[in-house]
Structure formats: C-alpha cells, structure tokens
C-alpha positions in Angstrom: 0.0 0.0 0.0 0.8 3.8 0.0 2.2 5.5 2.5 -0.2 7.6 4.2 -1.2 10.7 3.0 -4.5 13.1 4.3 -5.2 16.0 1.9 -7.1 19.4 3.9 -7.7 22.9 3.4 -5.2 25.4 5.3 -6.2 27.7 8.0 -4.0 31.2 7.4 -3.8 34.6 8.6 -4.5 37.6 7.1 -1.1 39.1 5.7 0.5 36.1 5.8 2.4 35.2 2.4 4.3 32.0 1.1 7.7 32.2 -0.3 6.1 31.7 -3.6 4.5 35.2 -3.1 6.9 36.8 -1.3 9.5 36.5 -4.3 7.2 36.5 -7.2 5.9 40.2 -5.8 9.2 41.1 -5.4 10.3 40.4 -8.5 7.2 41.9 -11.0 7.6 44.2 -13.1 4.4 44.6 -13.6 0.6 42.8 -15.3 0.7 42.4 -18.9 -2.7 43.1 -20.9 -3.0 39.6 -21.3 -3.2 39.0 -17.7 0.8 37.7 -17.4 3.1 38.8 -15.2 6.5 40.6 -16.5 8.9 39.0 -14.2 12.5 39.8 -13.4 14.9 37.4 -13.4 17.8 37.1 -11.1 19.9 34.9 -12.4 20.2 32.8 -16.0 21.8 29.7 -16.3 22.5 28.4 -19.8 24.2 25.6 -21.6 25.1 24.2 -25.0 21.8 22.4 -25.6 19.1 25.7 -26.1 21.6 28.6 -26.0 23.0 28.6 -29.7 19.4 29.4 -31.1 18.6 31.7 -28.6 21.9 34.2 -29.6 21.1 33.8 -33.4 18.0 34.9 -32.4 19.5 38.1 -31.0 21.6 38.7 -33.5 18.8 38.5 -36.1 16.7 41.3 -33.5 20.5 43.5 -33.6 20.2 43.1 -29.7 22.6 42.3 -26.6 22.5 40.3 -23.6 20.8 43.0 -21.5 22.7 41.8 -18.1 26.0 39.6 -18.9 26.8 39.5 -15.0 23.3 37.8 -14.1 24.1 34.7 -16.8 26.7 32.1 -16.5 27.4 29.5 -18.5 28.6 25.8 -18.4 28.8 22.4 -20.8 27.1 19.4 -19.6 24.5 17.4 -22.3 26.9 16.7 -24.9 30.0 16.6 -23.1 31.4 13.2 -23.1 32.5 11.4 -20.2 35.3 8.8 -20.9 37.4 11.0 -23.0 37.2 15.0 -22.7 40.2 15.5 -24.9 39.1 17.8 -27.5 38.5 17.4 -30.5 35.8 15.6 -29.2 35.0 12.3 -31.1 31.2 13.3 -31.9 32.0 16.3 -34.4 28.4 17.8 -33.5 29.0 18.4 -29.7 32.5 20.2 -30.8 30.6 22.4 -32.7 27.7 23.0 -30.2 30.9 23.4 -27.3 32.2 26.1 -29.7 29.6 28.0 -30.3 28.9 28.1 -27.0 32.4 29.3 -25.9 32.1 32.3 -28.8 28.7 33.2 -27.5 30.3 33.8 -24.3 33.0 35.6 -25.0 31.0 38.2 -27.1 28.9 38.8 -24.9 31.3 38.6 -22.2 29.2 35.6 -20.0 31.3 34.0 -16.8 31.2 30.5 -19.2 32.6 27.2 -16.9 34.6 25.7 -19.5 35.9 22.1 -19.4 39.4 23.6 -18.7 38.5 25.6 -15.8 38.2 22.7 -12.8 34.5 24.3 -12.1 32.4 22.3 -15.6 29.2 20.0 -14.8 25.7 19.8 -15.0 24.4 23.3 -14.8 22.5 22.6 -11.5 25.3 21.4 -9.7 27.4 24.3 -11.0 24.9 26.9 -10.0 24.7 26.0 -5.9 28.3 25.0 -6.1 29.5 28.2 -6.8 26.9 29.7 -4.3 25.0 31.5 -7.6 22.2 29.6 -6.7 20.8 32.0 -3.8 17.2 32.1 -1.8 14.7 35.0 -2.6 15.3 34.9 -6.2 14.3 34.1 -9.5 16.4 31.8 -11.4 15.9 30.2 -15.1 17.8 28.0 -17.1 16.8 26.2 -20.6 16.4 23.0 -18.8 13.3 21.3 -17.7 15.4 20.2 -14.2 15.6 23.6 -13.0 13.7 23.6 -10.4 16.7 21.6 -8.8 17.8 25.3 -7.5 14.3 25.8 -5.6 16.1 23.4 -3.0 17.9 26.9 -1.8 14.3 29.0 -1.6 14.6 30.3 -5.3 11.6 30.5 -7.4 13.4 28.6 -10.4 12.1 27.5 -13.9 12.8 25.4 -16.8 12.5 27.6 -20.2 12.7 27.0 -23.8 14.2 28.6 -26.7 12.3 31.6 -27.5 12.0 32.3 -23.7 16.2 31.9 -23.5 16.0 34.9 -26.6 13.6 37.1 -24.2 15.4 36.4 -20.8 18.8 37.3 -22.2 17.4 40.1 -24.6 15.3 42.1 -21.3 16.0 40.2 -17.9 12.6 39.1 -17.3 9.9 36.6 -18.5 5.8 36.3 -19.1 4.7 34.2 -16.9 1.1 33.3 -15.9 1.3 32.6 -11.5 1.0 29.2 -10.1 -0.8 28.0 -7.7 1.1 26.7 -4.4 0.9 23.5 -2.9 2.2 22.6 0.7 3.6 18.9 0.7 4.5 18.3 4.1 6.5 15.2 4.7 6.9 14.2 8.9 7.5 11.8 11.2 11.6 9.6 10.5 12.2 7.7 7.3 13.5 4.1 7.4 17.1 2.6 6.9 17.4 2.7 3.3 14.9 5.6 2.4 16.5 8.1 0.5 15.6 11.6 -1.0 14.9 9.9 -4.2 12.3 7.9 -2.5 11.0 10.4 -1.0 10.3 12.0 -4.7 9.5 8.8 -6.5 7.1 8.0 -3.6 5.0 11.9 -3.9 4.6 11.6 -7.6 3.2 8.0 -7.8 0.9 9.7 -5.3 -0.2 12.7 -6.8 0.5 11.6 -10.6 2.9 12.9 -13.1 0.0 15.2 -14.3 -0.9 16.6 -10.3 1.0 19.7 -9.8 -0.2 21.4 -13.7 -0.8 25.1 -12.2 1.3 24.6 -9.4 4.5 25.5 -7.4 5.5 22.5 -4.5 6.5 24.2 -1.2 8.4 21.1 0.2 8.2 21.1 4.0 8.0 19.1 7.2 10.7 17.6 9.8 12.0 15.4 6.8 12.7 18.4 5.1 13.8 20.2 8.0 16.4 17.6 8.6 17.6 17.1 5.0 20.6 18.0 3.7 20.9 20.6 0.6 21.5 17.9 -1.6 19.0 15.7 -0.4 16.5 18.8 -1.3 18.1 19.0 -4.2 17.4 15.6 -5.3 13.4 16.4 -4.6 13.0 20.0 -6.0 15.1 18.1 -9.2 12.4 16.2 -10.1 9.6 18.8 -9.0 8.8 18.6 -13.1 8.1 15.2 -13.3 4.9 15.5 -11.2 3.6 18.3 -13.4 4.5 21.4 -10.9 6.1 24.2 -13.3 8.6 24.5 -10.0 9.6 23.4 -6.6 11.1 24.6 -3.3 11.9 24.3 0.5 12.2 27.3 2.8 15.5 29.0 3.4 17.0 27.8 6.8 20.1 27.4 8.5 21.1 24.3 6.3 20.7 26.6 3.8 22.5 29.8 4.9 25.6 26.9 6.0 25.8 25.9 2.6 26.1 28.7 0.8 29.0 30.5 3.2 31.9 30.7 1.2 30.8 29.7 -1.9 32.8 31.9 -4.9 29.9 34.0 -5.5 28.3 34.0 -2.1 28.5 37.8 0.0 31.3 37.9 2.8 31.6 39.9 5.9 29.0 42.2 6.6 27.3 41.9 3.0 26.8 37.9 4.1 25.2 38.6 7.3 23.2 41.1 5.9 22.4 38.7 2.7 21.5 36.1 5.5 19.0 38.8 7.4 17.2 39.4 4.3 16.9 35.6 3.1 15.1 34.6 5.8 12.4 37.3 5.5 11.4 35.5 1.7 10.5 31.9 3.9 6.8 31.2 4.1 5.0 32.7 7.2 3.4 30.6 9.9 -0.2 30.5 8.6 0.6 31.6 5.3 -2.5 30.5 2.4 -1.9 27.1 0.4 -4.3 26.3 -2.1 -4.0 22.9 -0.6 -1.7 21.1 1.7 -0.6 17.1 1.3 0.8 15.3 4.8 2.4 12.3 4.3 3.5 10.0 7.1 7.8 9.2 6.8 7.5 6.0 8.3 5.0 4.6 5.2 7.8 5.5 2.5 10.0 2.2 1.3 12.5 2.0 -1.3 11.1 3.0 -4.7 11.6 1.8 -8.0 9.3 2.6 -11.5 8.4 0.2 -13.5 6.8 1.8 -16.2 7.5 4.9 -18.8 7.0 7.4 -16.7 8.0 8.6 -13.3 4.7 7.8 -11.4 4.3 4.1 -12.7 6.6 3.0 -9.5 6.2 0.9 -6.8 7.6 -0.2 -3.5 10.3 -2.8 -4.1 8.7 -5.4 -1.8 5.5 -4.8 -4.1 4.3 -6.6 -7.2 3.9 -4.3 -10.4 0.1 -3.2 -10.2 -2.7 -5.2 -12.2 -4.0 -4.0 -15.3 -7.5 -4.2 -14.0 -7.0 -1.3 -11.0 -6.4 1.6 -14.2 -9.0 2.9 -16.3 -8.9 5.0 -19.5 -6.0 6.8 -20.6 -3.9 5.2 -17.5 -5.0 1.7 -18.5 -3.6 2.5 -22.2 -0.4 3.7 -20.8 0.1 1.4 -18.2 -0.7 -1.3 -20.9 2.0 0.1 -23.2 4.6 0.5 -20.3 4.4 -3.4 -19.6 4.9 -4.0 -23.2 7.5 -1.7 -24.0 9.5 -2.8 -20.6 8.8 -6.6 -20.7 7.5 -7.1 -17.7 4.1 -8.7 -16.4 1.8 -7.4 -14.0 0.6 -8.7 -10.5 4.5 -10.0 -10.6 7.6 -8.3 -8.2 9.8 -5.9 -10.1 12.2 -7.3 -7.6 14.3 -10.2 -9.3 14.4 -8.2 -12.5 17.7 -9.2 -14.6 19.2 -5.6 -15.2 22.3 -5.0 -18.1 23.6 -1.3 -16.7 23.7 0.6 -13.9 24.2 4.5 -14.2 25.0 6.0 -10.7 25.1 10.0 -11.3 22.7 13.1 -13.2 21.3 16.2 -12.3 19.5 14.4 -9.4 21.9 12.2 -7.7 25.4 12.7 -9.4 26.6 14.8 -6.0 29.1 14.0 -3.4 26.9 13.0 -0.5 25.2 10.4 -3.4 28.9 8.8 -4.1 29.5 8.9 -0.7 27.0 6.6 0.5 27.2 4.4 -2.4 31.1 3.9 -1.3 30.5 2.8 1.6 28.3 0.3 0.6 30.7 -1.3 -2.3 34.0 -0.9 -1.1 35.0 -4.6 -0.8 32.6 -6.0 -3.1 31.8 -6.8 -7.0 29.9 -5.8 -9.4 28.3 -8.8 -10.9 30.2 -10.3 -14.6 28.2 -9.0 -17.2 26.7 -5.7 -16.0 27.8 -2.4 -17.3 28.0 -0.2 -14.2 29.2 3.6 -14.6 29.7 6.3 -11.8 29.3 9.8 -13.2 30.4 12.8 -10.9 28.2 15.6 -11.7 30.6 18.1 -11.7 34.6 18.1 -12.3 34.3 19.6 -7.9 32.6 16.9 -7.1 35.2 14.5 -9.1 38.3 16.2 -7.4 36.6 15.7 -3.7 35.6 12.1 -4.4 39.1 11.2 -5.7 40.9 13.5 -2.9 38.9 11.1 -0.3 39.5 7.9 -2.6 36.2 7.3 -3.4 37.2 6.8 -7.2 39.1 3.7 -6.1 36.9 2.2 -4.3 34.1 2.1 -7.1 37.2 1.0 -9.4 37.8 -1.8 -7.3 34.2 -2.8 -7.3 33.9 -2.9 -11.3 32.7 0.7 -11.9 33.7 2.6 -14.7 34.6 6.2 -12.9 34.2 8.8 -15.4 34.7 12.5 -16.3 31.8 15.4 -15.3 28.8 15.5 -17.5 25.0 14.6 -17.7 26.1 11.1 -19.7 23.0 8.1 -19.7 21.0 10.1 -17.9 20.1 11.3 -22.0 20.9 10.5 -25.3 23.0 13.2 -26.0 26.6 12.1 -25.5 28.3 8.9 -26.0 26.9 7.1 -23.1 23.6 5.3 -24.4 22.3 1.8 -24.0 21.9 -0.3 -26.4 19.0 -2.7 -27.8 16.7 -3.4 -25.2 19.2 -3.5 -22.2 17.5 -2.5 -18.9 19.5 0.2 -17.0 18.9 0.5 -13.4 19.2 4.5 -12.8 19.7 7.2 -10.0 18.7 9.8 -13.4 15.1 11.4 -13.4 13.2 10.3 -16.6 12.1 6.7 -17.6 10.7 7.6 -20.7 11.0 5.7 -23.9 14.2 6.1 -25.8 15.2 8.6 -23.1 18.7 6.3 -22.4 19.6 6.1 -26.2 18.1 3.1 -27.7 14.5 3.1 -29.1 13.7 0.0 -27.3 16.1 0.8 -24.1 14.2 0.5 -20.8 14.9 2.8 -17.6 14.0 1.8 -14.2 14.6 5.0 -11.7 15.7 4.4 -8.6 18.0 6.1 -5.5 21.7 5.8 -6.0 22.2 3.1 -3.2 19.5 0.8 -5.0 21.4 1.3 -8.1 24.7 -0.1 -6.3 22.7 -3.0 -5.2 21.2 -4.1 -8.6 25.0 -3.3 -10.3 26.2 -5.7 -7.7 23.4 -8.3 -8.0 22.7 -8.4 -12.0 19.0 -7.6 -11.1 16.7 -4.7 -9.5 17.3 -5.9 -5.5 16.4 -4.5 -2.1 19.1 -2.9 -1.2 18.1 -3.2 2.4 19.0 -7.4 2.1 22.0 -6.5 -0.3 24.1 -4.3 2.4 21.7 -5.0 5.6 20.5 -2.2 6.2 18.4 -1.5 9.2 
C-alpha cells in the first residue's frame, strides 16, 4: 500500500504570504494586458543544448545580452564522459561546445569551461559556486531547474524563444502558479533516501498533479535534510507536473552557501542572511492545498513503467491492469509492453544489463559517498555495465581526494569525467537494444537512455549499487543490511 497521505484545506492569517509570493511580488515588473506577469529574473543559467538558437535569435533582433553579469554559463548534455580530450569524437558536440564558448565571449558571459576545474551539470554548477541564492528568480533552458528551488529560489525550466527574451530584457511572461504545501513528517526508514522520497510523492499525486502549481516542500523530513537531499526532490519537482519546486530557506541553507565563490562575505553575508530569511513562508501563510504524508510509510522506490509515477515499493508486485482505467489503462498497458515485464509480478528479481549511478539528481558527493560505503569490498556482478558519473569536475576532485574513485574502481565501476552522460541521449553514453538500465537519473521515458527499445527503471543511488552488484533490481536493504 501507499504511505499515508491526508489531503485538507489550510487555516492562514490575514497578511501572511508564502515564499512563492513573497518573491514573485518582489520580483514583477508589472501585469501584462493579457493578464501575465512581467517577471525579473535574477539569475540565468544556460548551456550548449538551447543557447546557440537563442543568440542567433538576438543577433537576427541586432540586440545584446541586456545583463551579462546575471548569466553564466557551463557544458554538460553533450560533453562526453570517458574522453574530454578535445577534438571531441562526436563532431556535432565540438561544434555546439564552440559555439557556446564564442557566444560567451562576445557577450562577455562568466562560461565554466571544461578547462577551468569548475564544468558540470548546470545545477550542480549553479549551488556549487553559491550562484544559486534564496529569494530569487532563477531560469535555465532545462526542464530540471527547479533543482535550484532546493535553496528557496523561485526557479524555472524555459525553452528557446523564452532563452532569446530572458537574455534580450532580464525578465519573463509568466502566468502565476498556484502553491501546494507537501509536508512530509515523522523519521524515514534505513534505506529511504531523498529519491524515494520524490519517487514515492509523484506516484501519489500523478505525473500530471501539480499542472498550475508551485511545490513548497516542507515538514521535519525536510527540515532535517541536507541541501543535496532537497536538491534531489525539487530536481524532479517537473516530473509531477509542478512548473517549479522549493523548501524554505533555513540554517542548512544559509551553511551551505558561506563561502561559496559567488556567495557575500563579511558584513554583506550577514546582511544577505538577514534578508533571506524574511522570503521563507509565514506561519499561517494561504496554500491552495496542503498534502501530509507519514515518513514511516515511505520504502525504497523503484518505476516500473515509462514514466515517473508508474513506481512501486520494491517489496510490491507491479500493479494489475485491472486497477487503471482509461488513458492510465492505455499507458500502463503500453509501459508493460515496451518494458517486458508482467503485472501482478515483483519488479524485484528483475535481470538488469547497466547501472548509471550520477545526473542532475543524484550525481553529487553526498550520493557517491553513500554508495562507497556500501561497495568498497565488493563486485559488481560479470556482465553488467555499471558507470559512476560525478556531476561536476568539484565533485570529481573531492571524491578522488577522499579515494572514493578507487573504491568504485575496485568494485567494477567505470569512474568517469563530469557530465550529464545516460541520464540522455546526448553524449556517448547510451544503452543499447533493449538493455534494462537501473538509474539514479530522473526520466524513464521511452528512448530517453539512447536506444529506441532501451528501458529505464529510476531508482536512489544506493539501489542502483545494489542491482549493479546483483545483476538484477534488489532490495538494497538485504543486499548491504541495512536496518
């Protein structure tokens, strides 16, 4: 069964205001005739992927980036990840790393370049440098964006055009969301990670539950999290539907962010620190609903479907066809087909050919970290493929400084360079055929890992270690005892 979750109105006070509301007022510039909101936006994040377009556009228009110092820059899609010596072997991300590079430089964008030690996945370069701040708004031409609402930012995912508009004026049309409160309380069992956590809310609210909404991520689970375990939550805020995702600045917050390269110092940090706390949701503050979900009911997840809320417990059997109706019995009858695998049967047992340990969602030092602990001594089993991908070249220099690179080399795992690799298609790490990948990435969907016929099955970093170890999806709870 579900964990338990009760859904209620919220009693509030008059005056009281979310975070959501707090920085979206602070940021409008003001209502468009069409009932939008011009929005200012704080920072920009781009990458090769929906940047090149974007500048052509502005060139076309005869325009500049409005405010260079509010966009940085980094490669991460098509960067590949066994060999970074350039010319790279795939003459299409050269180009696309190029034009990228000459972008930034004429338009003189702070651009995170292979060379300079500080490269990765855009949202682990933006909190890493201590860009990523609380009480502001943040985009990036990436639908994973909301990762950065783990440090109280209102952030959002963007296409194209809306790359053009943000560099051409600074702000964005956007339409406001309503907020849901998702509180999760009480203490999660050994084994129960962030990713659970994630898996477990959309397979109870549906990949298509937060459409209108921004997720205010709250609760003692929450509370006790670390950064990156928030990170890992507002990461895949999109796959539920919610345009974006967030927790409430706090002392975790404030402690992760000292120091950074781009974080305030001396008396500009404690007054930074003074003012981010005001933009945290007020006791009593309006939801337009509020979720409570009991800790204690969440178990290790794993999908087994094409899309993030096909999932189940792994001491579950995959559901029966007959409990869908309509368009969820159509897709949950496609999902079985494309994947190969029977309802009313466990997804536990299932014979698995890769195992990808890294992405925007669980590529960071505190996921290696517990995966390392777990395989140092052991094997991964003959005949799976199993890959550790650091999310960022930072996070790759403090894994190998603490020798975590040799421990997952001893264990059979390819360590590689800094990229997004199989979480997409983009770079030279695909699966092939119909190979079943067990993942710690964010999408399941079809094709997603490479091959047309490739199947994904999402799960937390220290699951993945136990499937790459076992040659099938496991409970890694048995595999390490963990209690």
């Amino acid at each position: 069964m579900l964990g338990s979750a009760t859904f209620s109105p919220f009693q509030h006070f008059d005056m009281a205001k979310t975070l959501f509301e707090k920085v979206w007022d602070a940021h409008a510039v003001r209502k468009l005739p069409d009932g939008r909101t011009q929005l200012f936006i704080g920072t920009h994040l781009i990458h090769e992927v929906t940047s090149p377009q974007a500048f052509g556009m502005l060139r076309d228009l005869g325009l500049k980036v409005k405010f260079p110092q509010r966009t940085f820059a980094t490669v991460d899609h098509i960067v590949p990840t066994l060999d970074q010596a350039e010319p790279f072997a795939d003459p299409i991300a050269q180009t696309m790393i190029a034009e990228l590079r000459k972008n930034c430089a004429a338009n003189d964008i702070r651009f995170f370049d292979i060379q300079t030690g500080c490269q990765g996945i855009v949202h682990m370069v933006g909190p890493e440098q201590g860009i990523t701040q609380p009480g502001t708004t943040l985009v990036c031409g990436d639908s994973h964006t909301a990762t950065h609402g783990a440090f109280g930012a209102l952030a959002f995912g963007i296409g194209t055009s809306q790359v053009r508009d943000v560099l051409a004026t600074q702000t964005l049309a956007m339409s406001k969301l309503k907020v849901r409160r998702i509180n999760v309380n009480g203490r999660l069992p050994a084994g129960v990670y962030a990713k659970d956590v994630i898996l477990h809310i959309i397979r109870l609210l549906g990949v298509n539950g937060g459409l209108g909404y921004a997720y205010e991520y709250g609760g003692s689970v929450f509370d006790d999290f670390s950064c990156e375990a928030r990170m890992t939550v507002c990461n895949m805020t999109i796959e539920g539907g919610a345009r974006c995702g967030y927790v409430n600045p706090d002392e975790t917050t404030f402690a992760w962010l000292k120091g950074r390269p781009f974080s305030p110092v001396g008396a500009a940090w404690d007054a930074a620190v003074a003012r981010w706390r005001t933009f945290a949701s007020d006791p009593g503050a309006p939801y337009d609903d509020v979720v409570d979900i009991a800790a204690a009911g969440i178990r290790p997840t794993v999908t087994w479907g094409i899309n993030p809320g096909q999932a189940v417990f792994i001491d579950e059997k995959m559901p029966s066809l007959s409990t869908f109706t309509g368009g969820d019995y159509d897709t949950a009858s496609d999902a079985y087909k494309y994947m190969k695998l029977r309802e009313g049967t466990p997804v536990k047992g299932t014979p698995v050919n890769v195992a990808f340990i890294g992405s925007c969602t669980n590529g960071r030092l505190g996921d290696l970290q517990e995966v390392a602990r777990y395989v140092k001594g052991r094997k991964v089993k003959p005949g799976v493929k199993a890959l550790v991908v650091p999310g960022s070249q930072i996070v790759a220099a403090q894994c190998e400084k603490l020798g975590l690179d040799k421990v997952f080399l001893d264990a059979g795992f390819e360590w590689r360079g800094a990229g997004c690799s199989m979480c997409l298609a983009m770079n030279a790490d695909r699966l092939h055929g119909d190979e079943l990948c067990a993942s710690s990435s964010n999408r399941n969907f079809k094709g997603r890992q490479g091959s047309p016929t490739g199947r994904t099955v999402l799960m937390s970093p220290v699951m993945v270690a136990a499937a790459a170890l076992t040659g099938e999806i496991s409970d890694a709870r048995e595999v390490f005892s963990i209690h």
